[in-house]
GUROFI-91177 format. One record per residue (C-alpha): residue number from 0; residue in three letters; z, y, x. Coordinates in Angstrom, 3 decimals. Each point is the difference from the previous one (the first is absolute). Example, Ala and Ser with C-alpha at 12.3 -4.5 7.8 and 13.67 -1.06 7.14 Angstrom:
<nodes>
lodren | sevex | Z | Y | X
0 | ala | 7.800 | -4.500 | 12.300
1 | ser | -0.660 | 3.440 | 1.370
</nodes>
This chain:
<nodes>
lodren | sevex | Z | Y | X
0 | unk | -11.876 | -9.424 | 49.041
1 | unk | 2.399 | 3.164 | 1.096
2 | unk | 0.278 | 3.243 | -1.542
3 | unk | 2.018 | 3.117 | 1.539
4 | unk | 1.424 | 3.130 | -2.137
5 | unk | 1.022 | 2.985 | 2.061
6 | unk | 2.200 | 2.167 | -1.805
7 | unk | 0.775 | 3.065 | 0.826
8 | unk | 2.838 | 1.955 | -1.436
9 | unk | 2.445 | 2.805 | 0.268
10 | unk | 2.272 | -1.450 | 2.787
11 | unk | -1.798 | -3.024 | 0.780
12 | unk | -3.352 | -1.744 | 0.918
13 | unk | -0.192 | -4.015 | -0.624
14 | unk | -2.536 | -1.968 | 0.816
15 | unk | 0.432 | -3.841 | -1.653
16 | unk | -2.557 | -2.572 | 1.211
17 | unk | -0.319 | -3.187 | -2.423
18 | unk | -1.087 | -3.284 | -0.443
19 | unk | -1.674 | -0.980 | -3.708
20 | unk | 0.153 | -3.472 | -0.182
21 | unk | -0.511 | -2.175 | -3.139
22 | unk | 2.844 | -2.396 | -0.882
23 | unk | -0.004 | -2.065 | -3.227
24 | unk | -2.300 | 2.471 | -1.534
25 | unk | 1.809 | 2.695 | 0.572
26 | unk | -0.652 | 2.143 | 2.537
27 | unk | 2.867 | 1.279 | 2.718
28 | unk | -0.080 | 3.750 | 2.218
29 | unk | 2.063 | -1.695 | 2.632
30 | unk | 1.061 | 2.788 | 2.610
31 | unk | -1.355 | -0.449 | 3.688
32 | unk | 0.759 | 3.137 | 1.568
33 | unk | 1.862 | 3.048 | -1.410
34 | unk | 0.942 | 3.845 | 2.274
35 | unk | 1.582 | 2.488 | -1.466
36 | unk | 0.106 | 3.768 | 2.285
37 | unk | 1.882 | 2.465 | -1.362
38 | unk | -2.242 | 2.924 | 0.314
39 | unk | 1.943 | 2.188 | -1.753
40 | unk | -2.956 | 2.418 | -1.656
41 | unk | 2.013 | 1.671 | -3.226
42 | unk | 2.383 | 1.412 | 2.899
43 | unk | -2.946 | 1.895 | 0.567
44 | unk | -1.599 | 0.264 | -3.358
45 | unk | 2.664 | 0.897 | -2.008
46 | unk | 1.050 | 2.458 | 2.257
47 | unk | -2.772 | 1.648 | 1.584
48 | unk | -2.937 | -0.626 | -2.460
49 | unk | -1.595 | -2.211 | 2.312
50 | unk | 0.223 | -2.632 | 2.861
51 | unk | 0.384 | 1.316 | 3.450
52 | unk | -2.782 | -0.936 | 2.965
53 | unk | 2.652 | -2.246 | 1.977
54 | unk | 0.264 | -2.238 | -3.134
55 | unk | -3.831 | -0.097 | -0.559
56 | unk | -0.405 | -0.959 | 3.558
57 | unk | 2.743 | -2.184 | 0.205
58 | unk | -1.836 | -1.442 | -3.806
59 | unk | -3.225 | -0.751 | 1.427
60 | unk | 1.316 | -1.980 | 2.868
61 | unk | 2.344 | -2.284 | -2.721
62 | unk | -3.196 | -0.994 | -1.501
63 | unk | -2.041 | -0.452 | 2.346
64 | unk | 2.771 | -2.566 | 0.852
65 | unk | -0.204 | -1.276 | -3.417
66 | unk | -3.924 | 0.034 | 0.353
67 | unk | 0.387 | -2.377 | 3.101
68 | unk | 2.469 | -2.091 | -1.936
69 | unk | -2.459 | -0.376 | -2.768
70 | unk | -2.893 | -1.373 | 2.071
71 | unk | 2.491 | -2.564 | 2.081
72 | unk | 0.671 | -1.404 | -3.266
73 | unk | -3.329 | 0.166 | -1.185
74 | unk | 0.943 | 1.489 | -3.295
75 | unk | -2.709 | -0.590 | -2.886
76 | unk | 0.954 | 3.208 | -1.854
77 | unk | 2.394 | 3.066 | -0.007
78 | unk | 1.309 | 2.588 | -1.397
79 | unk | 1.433 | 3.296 | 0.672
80 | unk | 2.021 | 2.464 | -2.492
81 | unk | 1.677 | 3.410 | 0.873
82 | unk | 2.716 | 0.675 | -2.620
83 | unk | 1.983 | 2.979 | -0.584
84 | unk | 0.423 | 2.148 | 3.111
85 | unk | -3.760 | -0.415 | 0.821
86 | unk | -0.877 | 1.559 | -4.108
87 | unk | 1.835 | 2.998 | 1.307
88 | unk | -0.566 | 0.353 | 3.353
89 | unk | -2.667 | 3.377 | 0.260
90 | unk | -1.780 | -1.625 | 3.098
91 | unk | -0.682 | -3.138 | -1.533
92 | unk | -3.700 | 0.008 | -0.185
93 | unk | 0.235 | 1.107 | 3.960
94 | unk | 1.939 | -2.964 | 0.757
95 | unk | -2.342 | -2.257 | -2.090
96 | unk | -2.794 | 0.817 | 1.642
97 | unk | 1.272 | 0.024 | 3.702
98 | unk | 0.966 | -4.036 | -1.504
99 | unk | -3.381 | -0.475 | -0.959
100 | unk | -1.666 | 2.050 | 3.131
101 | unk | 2.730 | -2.033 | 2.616
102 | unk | 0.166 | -3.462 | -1.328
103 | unk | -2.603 | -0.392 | -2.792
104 | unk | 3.092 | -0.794 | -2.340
105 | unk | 0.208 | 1.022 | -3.563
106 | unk | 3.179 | 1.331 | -1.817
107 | unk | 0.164 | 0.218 | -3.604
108 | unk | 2.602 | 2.498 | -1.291
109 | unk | 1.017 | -1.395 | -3.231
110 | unk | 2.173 | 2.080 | -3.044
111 | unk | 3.264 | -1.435 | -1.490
112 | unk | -1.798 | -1.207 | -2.915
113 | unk | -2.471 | -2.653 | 2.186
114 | unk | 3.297 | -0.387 | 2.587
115 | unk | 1.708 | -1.495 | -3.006
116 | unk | -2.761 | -1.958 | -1.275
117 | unk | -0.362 | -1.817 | 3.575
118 | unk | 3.664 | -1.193 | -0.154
119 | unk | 0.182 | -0.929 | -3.785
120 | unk | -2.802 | -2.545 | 1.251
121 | unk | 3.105 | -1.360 | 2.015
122 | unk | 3.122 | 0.917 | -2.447
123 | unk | -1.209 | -2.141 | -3.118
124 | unk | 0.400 | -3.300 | 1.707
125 | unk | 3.644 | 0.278 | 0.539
126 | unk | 0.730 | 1.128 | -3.638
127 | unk | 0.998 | -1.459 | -3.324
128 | unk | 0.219 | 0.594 | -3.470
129 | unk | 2.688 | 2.611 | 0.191
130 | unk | -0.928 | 3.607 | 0.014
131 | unk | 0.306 | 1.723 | 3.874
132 | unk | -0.174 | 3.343 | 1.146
133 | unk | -1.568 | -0.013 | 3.669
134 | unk | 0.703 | 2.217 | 2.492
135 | unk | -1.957 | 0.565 | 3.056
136 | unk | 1.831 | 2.708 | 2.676
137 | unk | -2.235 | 0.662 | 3.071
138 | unk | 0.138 | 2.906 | 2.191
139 | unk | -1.568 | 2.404 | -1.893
140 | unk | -0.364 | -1.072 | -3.350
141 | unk | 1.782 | -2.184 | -2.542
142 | unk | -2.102 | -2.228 | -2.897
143 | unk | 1.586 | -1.179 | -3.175
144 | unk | -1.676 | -2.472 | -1.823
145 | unk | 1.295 | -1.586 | -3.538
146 | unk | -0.769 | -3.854 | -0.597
147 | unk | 0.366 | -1.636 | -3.101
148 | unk | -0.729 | -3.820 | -0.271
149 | unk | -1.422 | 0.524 | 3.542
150 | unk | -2.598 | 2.402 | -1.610
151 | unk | 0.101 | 3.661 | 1.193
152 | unk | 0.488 | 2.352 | -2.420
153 | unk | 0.614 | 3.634 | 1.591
154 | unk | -0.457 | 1.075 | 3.793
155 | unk | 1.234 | 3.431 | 1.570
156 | unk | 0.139 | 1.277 | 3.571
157 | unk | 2.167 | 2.633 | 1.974
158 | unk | -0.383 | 1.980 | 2.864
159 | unk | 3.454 | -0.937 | 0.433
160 | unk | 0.907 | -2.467 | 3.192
161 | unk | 3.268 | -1.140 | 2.459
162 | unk | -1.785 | 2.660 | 2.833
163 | unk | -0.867 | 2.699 | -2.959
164 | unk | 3.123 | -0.098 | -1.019
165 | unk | 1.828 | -0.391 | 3.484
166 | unk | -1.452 | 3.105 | 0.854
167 | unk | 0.810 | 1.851 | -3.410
168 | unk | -3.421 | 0.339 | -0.467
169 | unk | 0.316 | -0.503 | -4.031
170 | unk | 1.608 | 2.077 | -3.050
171 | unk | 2.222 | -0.909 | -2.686
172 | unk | -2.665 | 0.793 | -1.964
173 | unk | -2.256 | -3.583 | 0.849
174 | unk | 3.342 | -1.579 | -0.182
175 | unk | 0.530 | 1.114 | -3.550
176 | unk | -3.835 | -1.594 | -0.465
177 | unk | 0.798 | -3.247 | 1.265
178 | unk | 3.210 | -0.344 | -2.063
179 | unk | -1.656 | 0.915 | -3.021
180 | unk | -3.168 | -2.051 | 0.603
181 | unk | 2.495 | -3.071 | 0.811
182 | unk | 1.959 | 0.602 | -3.466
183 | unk | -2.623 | 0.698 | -1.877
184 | unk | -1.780 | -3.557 | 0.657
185 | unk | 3.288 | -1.851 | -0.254
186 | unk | 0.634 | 1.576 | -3.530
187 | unk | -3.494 | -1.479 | -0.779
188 | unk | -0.593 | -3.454 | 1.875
189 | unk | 4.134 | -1.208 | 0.171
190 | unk | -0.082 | -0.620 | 3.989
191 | unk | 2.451 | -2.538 | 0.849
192 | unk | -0.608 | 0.091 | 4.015
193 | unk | -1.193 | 1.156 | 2.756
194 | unk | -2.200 | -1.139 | 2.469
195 | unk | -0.196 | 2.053 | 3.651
196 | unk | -2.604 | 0.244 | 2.778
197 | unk | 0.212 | 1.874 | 3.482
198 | unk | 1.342 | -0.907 | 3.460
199 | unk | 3.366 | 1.879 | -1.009
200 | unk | 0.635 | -2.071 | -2.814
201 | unk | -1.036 | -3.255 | 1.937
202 | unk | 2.551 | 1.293 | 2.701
203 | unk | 3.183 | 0.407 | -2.433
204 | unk | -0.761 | -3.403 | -1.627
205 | unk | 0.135 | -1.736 | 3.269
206 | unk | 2.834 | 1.487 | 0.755
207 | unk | 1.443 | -1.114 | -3.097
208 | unk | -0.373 | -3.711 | 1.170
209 | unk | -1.783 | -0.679 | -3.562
210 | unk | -2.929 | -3.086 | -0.027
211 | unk | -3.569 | 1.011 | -0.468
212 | unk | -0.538 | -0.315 | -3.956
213 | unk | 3.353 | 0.867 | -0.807
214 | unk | 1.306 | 3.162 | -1.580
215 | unk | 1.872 | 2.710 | 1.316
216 | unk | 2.350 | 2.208 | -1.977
217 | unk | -0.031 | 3.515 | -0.003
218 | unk | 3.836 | 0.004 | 0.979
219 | unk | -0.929 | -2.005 | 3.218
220 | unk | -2.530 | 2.432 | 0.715
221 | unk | 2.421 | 2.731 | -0.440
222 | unk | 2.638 | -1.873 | 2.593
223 | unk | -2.906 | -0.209 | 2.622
224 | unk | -0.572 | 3.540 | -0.450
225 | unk | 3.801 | 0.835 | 0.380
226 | unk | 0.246 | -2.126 | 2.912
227 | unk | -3.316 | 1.304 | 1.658
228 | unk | 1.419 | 3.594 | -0.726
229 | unk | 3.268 | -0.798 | 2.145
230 | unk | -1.856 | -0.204 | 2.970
231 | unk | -1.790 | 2.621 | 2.231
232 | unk | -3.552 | -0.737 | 1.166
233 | unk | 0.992 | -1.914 | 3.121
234 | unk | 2.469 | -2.343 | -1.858
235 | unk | -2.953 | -0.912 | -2.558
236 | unk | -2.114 | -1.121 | 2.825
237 | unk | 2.722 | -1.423 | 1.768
238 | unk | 2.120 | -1.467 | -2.933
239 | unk | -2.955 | -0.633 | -2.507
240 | unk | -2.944 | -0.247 | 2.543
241 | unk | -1.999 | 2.576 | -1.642
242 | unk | -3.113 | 1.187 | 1.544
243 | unk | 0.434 | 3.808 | 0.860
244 | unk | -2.840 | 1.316 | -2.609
245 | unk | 2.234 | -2.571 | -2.593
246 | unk | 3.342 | 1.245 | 0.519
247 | unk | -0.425 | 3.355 | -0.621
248 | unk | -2.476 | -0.764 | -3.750
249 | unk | 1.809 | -2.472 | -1.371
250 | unk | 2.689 | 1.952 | -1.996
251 | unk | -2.190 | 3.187 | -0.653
252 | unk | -2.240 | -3.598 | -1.741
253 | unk | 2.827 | -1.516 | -1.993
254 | unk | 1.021 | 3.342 | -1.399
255 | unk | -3.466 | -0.774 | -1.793
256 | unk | 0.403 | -3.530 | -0.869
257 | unk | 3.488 | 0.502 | -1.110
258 | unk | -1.013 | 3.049 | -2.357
259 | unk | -3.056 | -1.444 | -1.717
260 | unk | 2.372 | -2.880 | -0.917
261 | unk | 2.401 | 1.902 | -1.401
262 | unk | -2.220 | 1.964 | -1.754
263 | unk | -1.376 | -2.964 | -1.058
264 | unk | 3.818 | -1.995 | -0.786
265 | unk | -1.697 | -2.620 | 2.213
266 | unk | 2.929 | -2.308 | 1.754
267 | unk | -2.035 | -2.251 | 1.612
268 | unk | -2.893 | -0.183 | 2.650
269 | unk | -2.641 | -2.513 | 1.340
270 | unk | -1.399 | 0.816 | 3.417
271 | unk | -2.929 | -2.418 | 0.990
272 | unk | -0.596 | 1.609 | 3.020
273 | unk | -3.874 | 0.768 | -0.367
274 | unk | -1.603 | 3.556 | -0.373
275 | unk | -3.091 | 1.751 | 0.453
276 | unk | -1.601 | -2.082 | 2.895
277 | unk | -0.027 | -3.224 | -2.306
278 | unk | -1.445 | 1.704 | -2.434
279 | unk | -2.973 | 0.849 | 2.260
280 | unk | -0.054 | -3.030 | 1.343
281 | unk | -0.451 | -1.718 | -3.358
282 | unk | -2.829 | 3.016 | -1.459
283 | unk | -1.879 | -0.872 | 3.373
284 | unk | 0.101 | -3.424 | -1.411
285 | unk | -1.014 | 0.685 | -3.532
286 | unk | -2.672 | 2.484 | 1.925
287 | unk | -1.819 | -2.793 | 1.890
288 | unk | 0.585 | -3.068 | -1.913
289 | unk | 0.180 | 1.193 | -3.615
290 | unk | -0.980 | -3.371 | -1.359
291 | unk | 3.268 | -1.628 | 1.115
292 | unk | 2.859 | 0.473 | -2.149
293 | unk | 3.303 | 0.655 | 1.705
294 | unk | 3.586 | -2.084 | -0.278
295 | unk | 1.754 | 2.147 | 2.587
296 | unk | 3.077 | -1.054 | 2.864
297 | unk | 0.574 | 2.550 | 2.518
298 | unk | 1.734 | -1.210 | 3.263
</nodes>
């Protein structure tokens, strides 16, 4: 059986294809195809109110890629979310529609409150018994979840992202919110780490040279930063081989990772490298074979 999630977010659109396969009882999303196109829509959104008719065009044709992609495969089921820059885009619904009209493709634009929900569905199995603040930075909005004995206990999200931010396109005022949120639930649950998901987090741990399932410290994170900051655009692509639409988001992103763990007095961080796409991928799962209970890997 394979199962695809589009997601579609503030400066990206992903599309992960995967296998489900059953192994000891347990069952495995093993990865089969995975594109990532930087379509860049909160450049437009958070500046202009809306997305502009070159991106729409240039939208429809990237799924009606992923639409081919889908059928080569022979995908069972899929999935497609709009996150953040599509909940405040004004033209939207227009752009839904010519979806629906064009490729007979539905999007569903999902709040911060179901975005989270999809990737606790993910988070939980890398946890323990410790208490963890989670931080999810996208694009256009950032999701803080608190965990305690891998149970969630609190959830907030902020219009508050690495291309919101990059553009200035937030106050001191939401700022102030997410610091007090963030101290307010560590006076109250204890958090003793952290645990990060976005592709600008993913980026700085590899760069760190860490192994998957192994911590990184917030002092690392703040010499990646340092070092990243050193650099003009073209070195980080050169140097660091960032992707353009990377290079220029990552530090505008770790200025929100780094606060909400100091904020928190968090020194340490796991990244497992999964986010809102394996969350879809396992409530398609749930969706269409309910009756199965899952024990999780993600490769």
């Amino acid at each position: 059986m394979k199962l695809a999630a589009i997601d579609i977010g503030s400066n990206a659109v992903r599309c992960q294809i995967s296998n489900v396969l059953n192994q000891n009882g347990n069952v495995i999303f093993k990865r089969v195809e995975y594109v990532r196109y930087p379509i860049r829509f909160g450049e437009d959104v958070f500046n202009t109110g809306y997305i502009s008719e070159y991106k729409i065009q240039k939208f429809i044709k990237l799924l009606h890629a992923f639409k081919l992609l889908l059928d080569v495969h022979d995908v069972n089921y899929h999935m497609i979310c709009a996150t953040s820059a599509m909940r405040s885009s004004e033209n939207a619904p227009e752009i839904l529609n010519r979806v629906r009209e064009v490729l007979g493709m539905e999007i569903e634009v999902i709040d911060g409150e179901t975005e989270a929900e999809l990737i606790n569905k993910v988070i939980v199995n890398f946890l323990d018994e410790r208490n963890y603040l989670h931080i999810d930075v996208g694009g256009g909005s950032t999701e803080f979840n608190i965990y305690v004995n891998r149970e969630k206990m609190a959830s907030q999200s902020f219009e508050q992202g690495s291309i919101r931010h990059m553009h200035g396109v937030d106050s001191e005022e939401l700022w102030n919110k997410m610091r007090h949120w963030i101290e307010e639930n560590t006076r109250k649950y204890h958090l003793s780490r952290a645990i990060g998901t976005g592709g600008n987090i993913n980026k700085i741990y590899d760069l760190s040279g860490k192994l998957g399932g192994k911590p990184i410290f917030r002092k690392q994170i703040e010499e990646i930063v340092a070092q990243i900051g050193s650099l003009s655009m073209q070195e980080r692509m050169t140097e660091l081989l960032l992707n353009p639409d990377r290079a220029d988001v990552i530090l505008p992103a770790a200025e929100i990772y780094l606060s909400a763990m100091k904020w928190a007095k968090l020194e340490s961080m796991l990244v497992p490298a999964v986010g809102l796409k394996d969350g879809m991928l396992h409530a398609l799962y749930e969706q269409h074979y309910p009756e199965r209970f899952i024990i999780s890997n993600i490769s």
